[in-house]
C-alpha positions in Angstrom: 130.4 -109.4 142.9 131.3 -111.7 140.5 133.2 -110.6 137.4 133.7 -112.9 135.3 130.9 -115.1 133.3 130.8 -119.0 132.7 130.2 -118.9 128.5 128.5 -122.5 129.1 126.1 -120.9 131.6 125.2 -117.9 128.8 125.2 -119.9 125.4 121.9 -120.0 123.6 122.3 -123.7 123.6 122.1 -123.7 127.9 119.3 -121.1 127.6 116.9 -122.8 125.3 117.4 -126.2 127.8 115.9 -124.4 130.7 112.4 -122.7 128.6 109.2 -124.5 129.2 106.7 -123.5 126.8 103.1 -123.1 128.2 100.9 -122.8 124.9 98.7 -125.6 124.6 98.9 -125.6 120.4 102.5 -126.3 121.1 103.2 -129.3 119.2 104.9 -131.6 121.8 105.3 -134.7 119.6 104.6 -135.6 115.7 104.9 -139.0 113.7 104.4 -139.3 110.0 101.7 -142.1 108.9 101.2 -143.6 105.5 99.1 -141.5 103.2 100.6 -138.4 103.5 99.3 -137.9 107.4 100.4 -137.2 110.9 100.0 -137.9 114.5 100.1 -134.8 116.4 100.1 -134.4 120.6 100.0 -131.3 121.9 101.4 -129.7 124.7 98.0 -129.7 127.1 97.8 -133.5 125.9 95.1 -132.9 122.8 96.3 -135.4 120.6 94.9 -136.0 116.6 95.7 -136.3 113.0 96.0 -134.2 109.9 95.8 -135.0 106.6 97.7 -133.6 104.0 96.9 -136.1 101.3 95.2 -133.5 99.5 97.1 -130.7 99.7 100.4 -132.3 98.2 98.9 -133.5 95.6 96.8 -130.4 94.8 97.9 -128.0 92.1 97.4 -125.3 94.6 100.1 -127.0 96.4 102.5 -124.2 96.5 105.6 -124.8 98.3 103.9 -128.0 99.7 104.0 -129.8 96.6 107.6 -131.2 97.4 106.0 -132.8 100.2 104.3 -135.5 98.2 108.0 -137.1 97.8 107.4 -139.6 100.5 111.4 -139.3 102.0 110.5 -135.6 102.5 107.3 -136.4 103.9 109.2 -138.9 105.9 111.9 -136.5 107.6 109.2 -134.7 109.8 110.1 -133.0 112.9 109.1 -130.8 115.5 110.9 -127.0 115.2 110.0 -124.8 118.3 106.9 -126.6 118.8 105.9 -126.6 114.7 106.0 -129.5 112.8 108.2 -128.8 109.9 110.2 -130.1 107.2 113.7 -129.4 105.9 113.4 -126.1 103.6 111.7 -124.0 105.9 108.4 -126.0 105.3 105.9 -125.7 108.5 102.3 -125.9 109.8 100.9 -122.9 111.9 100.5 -125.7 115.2 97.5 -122.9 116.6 95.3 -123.6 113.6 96.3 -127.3 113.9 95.1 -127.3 117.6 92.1 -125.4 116.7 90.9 -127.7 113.9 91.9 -130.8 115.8 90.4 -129.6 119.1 87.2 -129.0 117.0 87.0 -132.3 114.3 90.0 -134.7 115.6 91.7 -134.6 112.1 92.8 -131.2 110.6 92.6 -132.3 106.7 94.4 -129.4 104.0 
């Protein structure tokens, strides 16, 4: 019986590197486009755009509003399989799937 542990084998960090996520709206890969849009693949290999031209510039905008700053629009990324922003800013990726699955471009 082994008693002692191996901290590299039990950190989150050595965790995480071994989880394979199997939802299909998992967002896989995301690049930001001109005009406030983004090219999204998906984790089963759906791939499509959305459009958020006219949410940011909305006055319903909410929170998303600081998105129409083009360096923030810029500094995309994928968080857990979400494409996100710095701030806590994301995008539900099973609605995103959904819409895309349905219309190939999921415009807010």
């Amino acid at each position: 019986m082994r008693t002692e542990s191996i901290a590299s084998e039990n950190s989150p960090t050595a965790l995480a590197e071994n989880v394979t996520p199997r939802s299909p709206w998992r967002v896989s890969e995301v690049e930001a486009l001109p005009g406030f849009r983004l090219r999204v693949a998906f984790a089963d290999g759906l791939t499509g755009m959305v459009d958020l031209s006219g949410m940011v510039h909305s006055p319903k905008a909410g929170v998303f509003a600081a998105l129409a700053d083009p360096s923030l629009f810029a500094q995309v990324r994928l968080d857990y399989g979400a494409v996100a922003w710095p701030g806590e800013l994301d995008l539900a990726p099973d609605a995103m799937h959904a819409a895309i699955r349905e219309h190939q471009v999921w415009s807010l």
